[in-house]
Steps between C-alpha positions, in 0.01 A plus 500: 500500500819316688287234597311429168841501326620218811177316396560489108866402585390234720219350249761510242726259693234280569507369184878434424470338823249295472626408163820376667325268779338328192765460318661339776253268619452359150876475435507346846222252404645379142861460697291227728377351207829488349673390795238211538595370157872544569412305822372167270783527240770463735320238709506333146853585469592362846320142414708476170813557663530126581478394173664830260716745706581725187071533416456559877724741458372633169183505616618749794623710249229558301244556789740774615526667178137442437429654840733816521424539135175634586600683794771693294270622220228588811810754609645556216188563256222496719603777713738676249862433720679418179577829389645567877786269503809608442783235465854613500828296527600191312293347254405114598500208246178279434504161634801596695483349884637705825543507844268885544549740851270780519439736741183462690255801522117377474272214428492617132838461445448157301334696193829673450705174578270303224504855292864330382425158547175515258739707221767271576296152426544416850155586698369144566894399602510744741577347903398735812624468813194550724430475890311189646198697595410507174351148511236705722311682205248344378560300150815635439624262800350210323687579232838566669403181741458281167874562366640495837346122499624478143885524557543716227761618671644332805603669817672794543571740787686843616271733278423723689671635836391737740691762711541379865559781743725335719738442202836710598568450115355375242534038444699535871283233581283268312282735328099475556322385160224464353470111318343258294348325204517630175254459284452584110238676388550842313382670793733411759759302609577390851282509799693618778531445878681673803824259592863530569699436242851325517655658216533221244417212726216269439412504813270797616407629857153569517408764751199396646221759429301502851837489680732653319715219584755361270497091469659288247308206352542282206159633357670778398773317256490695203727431148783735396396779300664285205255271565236695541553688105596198400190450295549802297877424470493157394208558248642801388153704538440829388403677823580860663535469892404807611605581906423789688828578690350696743224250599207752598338789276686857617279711738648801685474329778714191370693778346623598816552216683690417190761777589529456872599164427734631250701748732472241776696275300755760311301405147407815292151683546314434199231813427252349270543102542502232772831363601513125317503144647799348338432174617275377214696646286811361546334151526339556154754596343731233601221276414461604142889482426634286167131515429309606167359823716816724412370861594356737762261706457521818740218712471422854653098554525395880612160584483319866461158612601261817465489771726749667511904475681346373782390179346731499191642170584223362692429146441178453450277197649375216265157632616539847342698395121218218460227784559634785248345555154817588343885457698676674215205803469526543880806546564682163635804388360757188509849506463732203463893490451620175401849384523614154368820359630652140447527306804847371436605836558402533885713384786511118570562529881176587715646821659575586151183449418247635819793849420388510154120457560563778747678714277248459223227639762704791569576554104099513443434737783713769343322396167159573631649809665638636133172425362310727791731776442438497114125547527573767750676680224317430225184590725 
């Protein structure tokens, strides 16, 4: 009787789960179709940008929107997420351009981020800072490769920095980062690559990646991060930058390492996030002074999942959201707390600044901590 009730519970899965691996592979399939399209539109875009920098430009646009469009109303409708959102905080303007940080928790994290962005009139402005190994996947790295060549954006660097372990504290020495061309379409931003960074210096270091040596050469001459937004800036275009502090996606393994490197260095343990890389902030934001892009946007993601307090806040993979019938009906939810603060009202001095981007991490910690312990008593 055990068994044959094992059995009917098994065959009963077999179909929700087969269900899911189709609707995967033929989401999968219409994203490479998509993506191949995408591909030709911006290798139109990048021939035109001789000859009409605002169409190039506008043609970006539209192939982002036109893009994440249809990957929004796959989450949102498609597989019933909608109804799981829950946005809290301050209420965002349309048409309004920012400066975004977010917390970084999974590969998904962009349908929250463009969530906003799509309500806001913003989804095809939207700029990602991504990691050069990117240019690795297939069609998407034709696409990122094509803007790159476009010089929709020029050069930028210091995005992204990672923790060295030999650091006593934190910038004692030049700080290891992660640098390199940005590029502009909707789906990300810069491609990035492992170097030493000299602060605010043009020149880079560039650690050799076979040697781990550390070599300067005038290959690696990059513009000012002025320079590098100055498209945006001078043109006045609509865009939200949107940076990962952090640089990676929290694991509990990152999470971790995250805190030894926080006592090591007297900087507070943070429970629930990563500790941030300041140095592409501070760069950005000094970049986008006296500019039209007046505001940050600090948001808070948390995700929940089925199954119980063990997996309450689980993250779940790209692989398992794309696969469920119905987000909402199952049990999955996404939170986001917005905050929207004018620039001119953040230090001007780069200590000022890497303290408040600090600060801020340690102020949304104890916000995803408060929002923990109210489930735990309404539950």
């Amino acid at each position: 009787m055990t068994a044959s009730s094992g059995q009917s519970r098994t065959r009963r899965r077999s179909p929700t789960k087969i269900f899911g691996q189709i609707r995967l592979i033929r989401h999968t399939i219409a994203l490479f179709v998509l993506i191949s399209i995408a591909d030709l539109l911006l290798l139109v875009a990048l021939l035109i940008k001789p000859f009409s920098e605002a169409r190039s430009w506008a043609l970006a646009c539209w192939t982002g929107e036109w893009f994440w469009t249809y990957m929004q109303k796959h989450w949102e409708v498609d597989l019933n997420a909608e109804p799981a959102v829950e946005v809290s905080g301050d209420e965002l303007p349309k048409g309004e351009s920012a400066f975004v940080l977010c917390n970084h928790l999974g590969y998904s994290d962009y349908y929250l981020i463009q969530y906003l962005s799509s309500r806001a009139g913003m989804l095809g402005q939207s700029r990602y800072f991504v990691k050069k190994e990117i240019l690795r996947i297939p069609l998407f790295g034709l696409a990122f490769w094509a803007f790159d060549k476009s010089d929709i954006l020029t050069l930028f660097y210091g995005i992204y920095l990672r923790h060295d372990p030999h650091l006593e504290k934190l910038d004692e020495r030049p700080a290891t980062a992660r640098v390199g061309p940005i590029i502009s379409l909707h789906f990300s931003l810069t491609i990035c690559k492992r170097d030493y960074n000299r602060g605010m210096a043009d020149l880079v270091c560039v650690e050799d990646e076979s040697t781990d040596e550390t070599v300067d050469s005038s290959l690696y001459l990059l513009p000012t991060p002025r320079q590098a937004f100055s498209r945006i800036t001078a043109n006045a275009h609509d865009s939200w930058i949107i940076l990962y502090p952090e640089g990676t996606r929290r694991t509990p393994k990152k999470l971790l390492q995250s805190q030894a490197f926080a006592r090591k260095n007297g900087k507070p343990e943070l429970d629930h996030l990563l500790f941030p890389r300041t140095k592409g902030f501070v760069a950005t934001v000094q970049a986008l002074r006296n500019s039209h892009i007046n505001h940050i946007y600090d948001l808070t993601l948390l995700y929940s999942s089925p199954g119980g307090l063990k997996t309450q806040y689980a993250v779940p993979n790209l692989a398992e959201i794309l696969s469920c019938d119905d987000l909402h009906k199952r049990g999955y939810g996404f939170r986001i707390h917005v905050r929207r603060i004018p620039i001119d009202t953040l230090p001007q001095d780069e200590s000022g600044l890497k303290a408040w981007c600090e600060d801020t991490w340690a102020q949304k910690d104890q916000l995803l901590d408060g929002m923990m312990n109210r489930d735990l008593l309404r539950n």
